[in-house]
C-alpha positions as a Markdown table, in Angstrom:
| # | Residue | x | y | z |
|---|---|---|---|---|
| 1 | Unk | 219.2 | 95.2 | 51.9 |
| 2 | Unk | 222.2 | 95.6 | 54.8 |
| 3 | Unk | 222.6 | 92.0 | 54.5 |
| 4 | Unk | 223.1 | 92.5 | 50.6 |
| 5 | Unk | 225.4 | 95.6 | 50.7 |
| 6 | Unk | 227.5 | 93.8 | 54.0 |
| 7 | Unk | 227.9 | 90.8 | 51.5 |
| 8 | Unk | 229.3 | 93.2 | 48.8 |
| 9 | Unk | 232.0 | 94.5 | 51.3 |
| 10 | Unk | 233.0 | 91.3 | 52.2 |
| 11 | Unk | 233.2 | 90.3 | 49.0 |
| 12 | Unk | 235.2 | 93.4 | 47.9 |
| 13 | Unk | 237.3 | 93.7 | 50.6 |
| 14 | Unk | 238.5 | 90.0 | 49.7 |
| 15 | Unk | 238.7 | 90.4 | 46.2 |
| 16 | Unk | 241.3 | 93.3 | 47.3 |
| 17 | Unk | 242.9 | 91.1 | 49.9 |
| 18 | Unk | 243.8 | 88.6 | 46.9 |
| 19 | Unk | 244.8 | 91.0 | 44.8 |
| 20 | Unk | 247.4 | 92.1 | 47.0 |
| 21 | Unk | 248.5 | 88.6 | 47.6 |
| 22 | Unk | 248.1 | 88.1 | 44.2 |
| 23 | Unk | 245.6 | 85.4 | 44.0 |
| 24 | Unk | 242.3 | 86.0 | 42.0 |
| 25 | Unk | 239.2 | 85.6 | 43.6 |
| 26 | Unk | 235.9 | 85.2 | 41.3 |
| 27 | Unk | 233.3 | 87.5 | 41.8 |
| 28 | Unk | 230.2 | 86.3 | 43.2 |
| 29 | Unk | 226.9 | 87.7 | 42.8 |
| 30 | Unk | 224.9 | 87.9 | 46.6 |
| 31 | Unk | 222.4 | 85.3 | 47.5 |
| 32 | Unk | 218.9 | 86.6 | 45.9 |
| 33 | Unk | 215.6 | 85.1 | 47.5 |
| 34 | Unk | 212.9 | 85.1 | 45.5 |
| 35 | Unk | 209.7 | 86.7 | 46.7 |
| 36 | Unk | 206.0 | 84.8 | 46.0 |
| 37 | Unk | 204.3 | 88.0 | 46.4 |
| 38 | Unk | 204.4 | 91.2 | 45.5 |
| 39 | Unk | 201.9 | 94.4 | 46.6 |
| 40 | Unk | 199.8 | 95.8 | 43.6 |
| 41 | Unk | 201.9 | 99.2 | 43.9 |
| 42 | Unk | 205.0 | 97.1 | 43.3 |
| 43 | Unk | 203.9 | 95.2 | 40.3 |
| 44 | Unk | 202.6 | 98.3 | 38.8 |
| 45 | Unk | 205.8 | 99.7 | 39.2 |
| 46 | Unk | 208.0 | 97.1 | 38.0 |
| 47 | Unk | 205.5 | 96.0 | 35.1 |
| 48 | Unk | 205.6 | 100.3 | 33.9 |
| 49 | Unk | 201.9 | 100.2 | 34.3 |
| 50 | Unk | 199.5 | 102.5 | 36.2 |
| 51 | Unk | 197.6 | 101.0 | 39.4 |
| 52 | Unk | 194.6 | 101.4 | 37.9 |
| 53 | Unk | 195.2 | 99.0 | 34.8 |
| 54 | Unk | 197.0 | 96.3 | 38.1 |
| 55 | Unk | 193.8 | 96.9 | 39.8 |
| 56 | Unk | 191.4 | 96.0 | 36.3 |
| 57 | Unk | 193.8 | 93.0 | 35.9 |
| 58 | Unk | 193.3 | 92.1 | 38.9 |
| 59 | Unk | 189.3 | 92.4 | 39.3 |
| 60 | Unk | 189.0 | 90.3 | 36.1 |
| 61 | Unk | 191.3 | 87.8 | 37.3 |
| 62 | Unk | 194.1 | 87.9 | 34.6 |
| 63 | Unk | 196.2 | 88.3 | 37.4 |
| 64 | Unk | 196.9 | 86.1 | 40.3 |
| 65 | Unk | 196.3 | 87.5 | 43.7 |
| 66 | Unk | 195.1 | 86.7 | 47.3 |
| 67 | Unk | 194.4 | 88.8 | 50.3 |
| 68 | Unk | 197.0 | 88.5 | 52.9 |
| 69 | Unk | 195.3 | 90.4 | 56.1 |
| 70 | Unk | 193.7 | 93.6 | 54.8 |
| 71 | Unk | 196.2 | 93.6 | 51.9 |
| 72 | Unk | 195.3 | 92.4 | 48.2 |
| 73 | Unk | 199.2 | 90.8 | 46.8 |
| 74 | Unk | 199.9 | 89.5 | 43.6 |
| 75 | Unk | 200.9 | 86.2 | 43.3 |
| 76 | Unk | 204.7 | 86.2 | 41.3 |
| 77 | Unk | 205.9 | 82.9 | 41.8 |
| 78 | Unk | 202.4 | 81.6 | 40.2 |
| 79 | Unk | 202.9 | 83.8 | 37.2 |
| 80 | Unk | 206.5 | 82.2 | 37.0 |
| 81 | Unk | 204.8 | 78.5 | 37.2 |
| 82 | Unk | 202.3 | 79.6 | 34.4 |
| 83 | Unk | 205.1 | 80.7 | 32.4 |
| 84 | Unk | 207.3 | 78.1 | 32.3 |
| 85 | Unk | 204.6 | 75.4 | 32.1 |
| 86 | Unk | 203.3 | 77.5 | 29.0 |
| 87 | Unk | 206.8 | 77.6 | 27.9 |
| 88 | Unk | 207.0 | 81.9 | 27.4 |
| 89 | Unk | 210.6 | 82.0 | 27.9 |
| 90 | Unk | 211.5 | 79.7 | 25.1 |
């Protein structure tokens, strides 16, 4: 997150710059990483589902998870493979 909101001030802090000079500088959104895997708490959250319904998905394998130490993760980036491969965004 610090590396995000230092990216936005540099990028601000340009874009004024260039403004005063009166050059234009295009606005550039900061570098997003996507994440494989995602804790059961967090998908419930994003997904606007209770933990209970993530952990029922989960048991019955709709879906994809694996145990990372003591931790049960859901698997995002397979989801997103499933997806396109099924073609769900067209």
């Amino acid at each position: 997150m610090l590396r995000i909101a230092a990216t936005k001030r540099l990028l601000k802090r340009k874009r004024m710059e260039d403004e005063r000079l009166g050059q234009v500088t295009p606005s550039v959104p900061p570098l997003q990483i996507p994440i494989a895997y995602i804790t059961r708490q967090r998908y419930a959250e994003l997904s606007g589902v209770p933990i209970g319904i993530v952990d029922a998905w989960v048991d019955r394998g709709h879906l994809p998870s694996k145990v990372i130490g003591k931790h049960r993760l859901i698997n995002v980036a397979l989801m997103w493979a499933q997806a396109f491969q099924a073609d769900h965004f067209l």
